[in-house]
C-alpha positions as CSV (number, residue, x, y, z in Angstrom):
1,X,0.0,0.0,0.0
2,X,1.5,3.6,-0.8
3,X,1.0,6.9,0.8
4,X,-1.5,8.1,-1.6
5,X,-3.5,4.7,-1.0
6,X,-3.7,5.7,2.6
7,X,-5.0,9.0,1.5
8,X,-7.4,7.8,-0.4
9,X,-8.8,5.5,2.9
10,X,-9.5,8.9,4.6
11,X,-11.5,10.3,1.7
12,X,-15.4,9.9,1.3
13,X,-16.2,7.3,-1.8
14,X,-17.5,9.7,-4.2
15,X,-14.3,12.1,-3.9
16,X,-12.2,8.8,-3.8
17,X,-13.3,7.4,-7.0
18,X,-12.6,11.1,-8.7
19,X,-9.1,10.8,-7.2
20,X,-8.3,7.4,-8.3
21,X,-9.5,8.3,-11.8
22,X,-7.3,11.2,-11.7
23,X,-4.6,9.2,-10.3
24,X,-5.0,6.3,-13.4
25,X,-4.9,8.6,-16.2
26,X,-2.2,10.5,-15.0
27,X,0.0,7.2,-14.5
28,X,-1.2,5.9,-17.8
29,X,-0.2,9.4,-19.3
30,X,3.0,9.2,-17.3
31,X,3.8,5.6,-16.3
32,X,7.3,6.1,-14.5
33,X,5.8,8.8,-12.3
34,X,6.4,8.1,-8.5
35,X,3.9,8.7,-5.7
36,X,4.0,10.6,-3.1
37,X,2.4,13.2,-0.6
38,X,3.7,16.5,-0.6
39,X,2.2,19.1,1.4
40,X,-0.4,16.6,2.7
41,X,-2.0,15.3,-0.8
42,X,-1.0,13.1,-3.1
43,X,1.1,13.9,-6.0
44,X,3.0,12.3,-8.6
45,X,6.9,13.2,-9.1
46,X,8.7,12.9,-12.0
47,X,12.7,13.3,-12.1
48,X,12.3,14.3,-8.2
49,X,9.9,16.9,-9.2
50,X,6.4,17.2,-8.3
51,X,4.5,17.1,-11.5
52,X,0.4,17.2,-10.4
53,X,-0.9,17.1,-7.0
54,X,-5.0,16.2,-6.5
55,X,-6.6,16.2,-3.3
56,X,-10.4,16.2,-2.0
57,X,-11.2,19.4,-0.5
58,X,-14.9,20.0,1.0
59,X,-16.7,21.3,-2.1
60,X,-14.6,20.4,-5.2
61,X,-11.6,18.2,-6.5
62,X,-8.8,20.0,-6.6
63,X,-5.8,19.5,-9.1
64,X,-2.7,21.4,-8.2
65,X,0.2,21.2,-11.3
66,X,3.0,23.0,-9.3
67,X,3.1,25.5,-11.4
68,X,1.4,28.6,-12.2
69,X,2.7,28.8,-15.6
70,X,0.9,25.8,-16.4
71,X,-2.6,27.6,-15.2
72,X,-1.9,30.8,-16.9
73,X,-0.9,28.5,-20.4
74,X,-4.2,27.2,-20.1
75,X,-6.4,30.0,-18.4
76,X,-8.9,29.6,-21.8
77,X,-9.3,26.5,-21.6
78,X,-10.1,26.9,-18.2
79,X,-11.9,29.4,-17.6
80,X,-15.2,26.8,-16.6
81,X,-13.3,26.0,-13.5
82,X,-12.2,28.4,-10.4
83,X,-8.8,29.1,-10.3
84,X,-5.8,30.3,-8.8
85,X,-2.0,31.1,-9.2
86,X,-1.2,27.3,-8.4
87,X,-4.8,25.3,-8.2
88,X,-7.3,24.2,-10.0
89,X,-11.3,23.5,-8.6
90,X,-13.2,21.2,-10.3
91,X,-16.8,21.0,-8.9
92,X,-18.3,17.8,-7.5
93,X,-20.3,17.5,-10.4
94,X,-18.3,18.5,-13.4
95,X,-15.0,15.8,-13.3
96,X,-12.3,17.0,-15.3
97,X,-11.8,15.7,-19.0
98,X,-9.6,13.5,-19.6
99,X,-8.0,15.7,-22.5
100,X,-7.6,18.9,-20.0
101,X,-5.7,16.4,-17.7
102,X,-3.8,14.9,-20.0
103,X,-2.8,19.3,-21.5
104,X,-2.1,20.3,-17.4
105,X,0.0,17.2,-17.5
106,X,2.1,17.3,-20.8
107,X,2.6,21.2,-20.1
108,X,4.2,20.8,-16.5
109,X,5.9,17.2,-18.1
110,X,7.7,20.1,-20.8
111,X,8.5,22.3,-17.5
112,X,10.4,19.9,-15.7
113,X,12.4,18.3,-18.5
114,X,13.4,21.4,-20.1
115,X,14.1,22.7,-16.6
């Protein structure tokens, strides 16, 4: 069992099963990603870097790409979801799509190997 699988334990069911979709497609996306928690929620690392972050928070999923670049980048595509310099909110009811993920992902992915 990993850290993040621990986290997920403390999280309600319907919250959980947002984060563990989350949690898939960004593996599949990025397959060699680690896990681990950083600053109490779980977040993938790639090259010792944190790469997304995704927590259950009491009234919306929200995605964290360590970056505020990355939000900025993609503040159009975006703009349905709450924001700020370095989160995302996605409402209980709206899951993110997969292709936003998979851009927020790719973007910080560039950001860390061209860093």
């Amino acid at each position: 069992m990993t850290a993040i699988d621990d986290y997920l334990t403390t999280v309600e069911p319907s919250k959980r099963k947002e984060l563990d979709r989350i949690r898939a497609l960004a593996k599949q996306t990025v397959p060699d990603a680690e896990e681990a928690i950083v600053y109490g929620m779980p977040t993938l690392k790639y090259r010792n870097k944190p790469l997304l972050g995704f927590a259950a928070r009491k009234n919306h999923i929200g995605i964290y790409p360590y970056s505020g670049q990355v939000i900025e980048t993609l503040q159009d595509q975006l703009q349905d979801y709450s924001s700020s310099k370095g989160a995302i909110r996605i409402p209980l009811d709206r899951p993110i799509s997969e292709e936003m993920l998979q851009q927020i992902i790719h973007l910080r992915l560039l950001q860390i190997t061209h860093s």
